[in-house]
TITI-640610 format. One record per residue (C-alpha): residue in three letters; x negated, y, z negated. Coordinates in steps of 0.1 Angstrom, whole numbers, always signed. Each point is the difference from the previous one (the first is absolute). Last residue first. Layout:
N
VEXBA  ALA  X  Y  Z
...
END
This chain:
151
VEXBA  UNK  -1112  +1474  -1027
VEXBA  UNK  -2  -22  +26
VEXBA  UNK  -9  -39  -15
VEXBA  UNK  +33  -15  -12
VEXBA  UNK  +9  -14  +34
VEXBA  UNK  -29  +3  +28
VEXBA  UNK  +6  +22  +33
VEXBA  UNK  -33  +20  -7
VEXBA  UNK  -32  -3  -20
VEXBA  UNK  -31  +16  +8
VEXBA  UNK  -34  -17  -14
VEXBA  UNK  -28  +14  -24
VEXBA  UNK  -32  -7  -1
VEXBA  UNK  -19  +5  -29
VEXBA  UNK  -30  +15  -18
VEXBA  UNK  -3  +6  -36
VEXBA  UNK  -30  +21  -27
VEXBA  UNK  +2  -5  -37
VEXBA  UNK  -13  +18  -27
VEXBA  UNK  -9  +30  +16
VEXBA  UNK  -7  +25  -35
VEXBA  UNK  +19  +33  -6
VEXBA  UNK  -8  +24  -29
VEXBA  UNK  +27  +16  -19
VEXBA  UNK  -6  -14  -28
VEXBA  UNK  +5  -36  +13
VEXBA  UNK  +14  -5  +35
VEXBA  UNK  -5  -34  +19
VEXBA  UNK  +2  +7  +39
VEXBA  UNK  +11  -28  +24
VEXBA  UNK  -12  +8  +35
VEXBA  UNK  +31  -16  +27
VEXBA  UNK  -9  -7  +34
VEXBA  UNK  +25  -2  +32
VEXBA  UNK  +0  -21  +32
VEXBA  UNK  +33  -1  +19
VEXBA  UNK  +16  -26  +18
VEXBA  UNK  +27  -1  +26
VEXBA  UNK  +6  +36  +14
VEXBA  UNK  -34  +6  -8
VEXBA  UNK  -10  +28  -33
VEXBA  UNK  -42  +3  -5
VEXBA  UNK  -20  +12  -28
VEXBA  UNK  +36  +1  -27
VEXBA  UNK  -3  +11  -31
VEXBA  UNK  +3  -13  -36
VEXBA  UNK  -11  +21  -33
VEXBA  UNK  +5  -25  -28
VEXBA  UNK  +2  +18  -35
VEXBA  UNK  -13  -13  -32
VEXBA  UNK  +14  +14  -36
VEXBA  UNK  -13  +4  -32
VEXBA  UNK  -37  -14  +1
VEXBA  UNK  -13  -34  +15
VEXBA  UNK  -1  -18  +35
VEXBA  UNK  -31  -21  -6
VEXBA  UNK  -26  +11  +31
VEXBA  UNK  -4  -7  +36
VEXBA  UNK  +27  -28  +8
VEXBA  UNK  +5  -11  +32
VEXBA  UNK  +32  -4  +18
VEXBA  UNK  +10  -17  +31
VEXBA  UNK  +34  +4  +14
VEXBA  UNK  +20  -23  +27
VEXBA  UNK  +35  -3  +15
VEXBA  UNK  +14  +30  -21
VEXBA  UNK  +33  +5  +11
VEXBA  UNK  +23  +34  +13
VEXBA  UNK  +31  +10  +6
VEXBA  UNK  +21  +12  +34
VEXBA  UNK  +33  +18  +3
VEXBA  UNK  -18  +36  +1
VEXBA  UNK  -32  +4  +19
VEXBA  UNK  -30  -10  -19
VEXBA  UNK  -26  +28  -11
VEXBA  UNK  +7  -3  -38
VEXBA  UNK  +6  -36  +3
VEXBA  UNK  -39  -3  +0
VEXBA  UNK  -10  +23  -32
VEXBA  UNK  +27  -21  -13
VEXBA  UNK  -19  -33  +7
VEXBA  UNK  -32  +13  -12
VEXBA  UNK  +13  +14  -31
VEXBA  UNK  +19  -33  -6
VEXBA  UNK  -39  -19  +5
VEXBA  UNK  -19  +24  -23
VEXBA  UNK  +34  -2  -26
VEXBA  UNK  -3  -40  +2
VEXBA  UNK  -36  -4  +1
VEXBA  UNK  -4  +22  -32
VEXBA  UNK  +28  -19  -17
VEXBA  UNK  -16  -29  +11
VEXBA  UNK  -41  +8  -10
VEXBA  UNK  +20  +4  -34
VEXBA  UNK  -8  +36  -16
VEXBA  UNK  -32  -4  -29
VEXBA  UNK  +11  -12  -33
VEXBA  UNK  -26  -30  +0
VEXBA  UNK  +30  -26  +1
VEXBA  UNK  +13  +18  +30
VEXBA  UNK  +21  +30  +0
VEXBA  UNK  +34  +13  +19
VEXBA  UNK  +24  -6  -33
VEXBA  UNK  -31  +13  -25
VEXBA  UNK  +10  +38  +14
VEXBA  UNK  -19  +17  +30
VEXBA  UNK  +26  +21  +18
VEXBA  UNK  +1  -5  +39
VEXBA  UNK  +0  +26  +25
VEXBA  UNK  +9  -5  +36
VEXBA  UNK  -8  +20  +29
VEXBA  UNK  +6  +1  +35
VEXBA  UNK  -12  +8  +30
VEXBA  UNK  +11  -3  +37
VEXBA  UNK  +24  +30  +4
VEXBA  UNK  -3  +11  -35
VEXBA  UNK  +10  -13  -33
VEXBA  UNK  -14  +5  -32
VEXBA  UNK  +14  -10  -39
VEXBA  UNK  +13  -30  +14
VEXBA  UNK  +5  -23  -40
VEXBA  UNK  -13  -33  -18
VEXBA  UNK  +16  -6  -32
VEXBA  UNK  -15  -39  +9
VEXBA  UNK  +38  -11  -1
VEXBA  UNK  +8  +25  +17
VEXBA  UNK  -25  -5  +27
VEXBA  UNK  +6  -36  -2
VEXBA  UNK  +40  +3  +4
VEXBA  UNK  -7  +15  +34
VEXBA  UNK  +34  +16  +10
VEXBA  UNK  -11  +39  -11
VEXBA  UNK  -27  -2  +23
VEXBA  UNK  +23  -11  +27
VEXBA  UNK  +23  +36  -8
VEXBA  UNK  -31  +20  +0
VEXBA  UNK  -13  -10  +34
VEXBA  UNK  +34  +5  +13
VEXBA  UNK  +6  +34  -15
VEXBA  UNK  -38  +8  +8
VEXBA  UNK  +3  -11  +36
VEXBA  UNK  +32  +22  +6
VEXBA  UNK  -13  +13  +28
VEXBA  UNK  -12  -37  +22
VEXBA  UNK  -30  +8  +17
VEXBA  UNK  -27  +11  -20
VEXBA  UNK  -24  +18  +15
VEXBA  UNK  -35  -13  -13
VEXBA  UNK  -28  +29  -6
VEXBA  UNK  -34  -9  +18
VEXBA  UNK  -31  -15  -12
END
């Protein structure tokens, strides 16, 4: 697969500043810690907020960092003065999402001017070892000319 250009310059400023407006990724402690032109990366500490009554990560929490990976990894290659919306994901779930931290690795297969297809692998890490716990497709729509929705 090719390297995506991005198209806007300061995609990491904006990409950074929505990140920094989703109230679930903080309230998650969710953080970017990679972003290139059409990935990105978000890490997730494991703590009994984020679990499930078996102590394993919430499928939600996992769906909701694969999915915000996704969409960034998106925005990433979108020209300034546009944003971004999920308009359909599906997730499955390969294995309990355990250990100190799990990271979503988004990326995009293929950018359109409207929609954009883009997969996210969800990676539990315990002891230095990585697991796929949780693997995400979605499409992804442009968004322009809309109140409250350009970041």
């Amino acid at each position: 697969m090719s390297a995506h250009a991005a198209k806007d310059p300061d995609f990491r400023s904006r990409v950074l500043q929505s990140f920094g407006k989703q109230g679930l990724m903080t309230t998650l402690g969710a953080s970017i810690v990679r972003l290139d032109p059409g990935k990105v990366e978000i890490a997730l500490p494991v703590a009994p907020a984020v679990s499930q009554q078996y102590g394993f990560v919430h499928g939600g929490a996992v769906a909701a960092i694969a999915d915000s990976a996704a969409g960034y990894a998106a925005l990433s290659l979108m020209p300034a003065g546009v944003g971004v919306l999920t308009t359909e994901f599906k997730v499955n779930f390969l294995a309990p999402a355990a250990g100190e931290r799990i990271v979503a690795r988004g990326r995009v297969l293929k950018a359109g001017r409207t929609l954009t297809l883009a997969q996210t692998d969800v990676v539990a890490i315990a002891d230095g070892r990585e697991k796929l716990a949780a693997h995400l497709t979605a499409t992804l729509m442009t968004i322009e000319g809309r109140d409250g929705i350009v970041d």
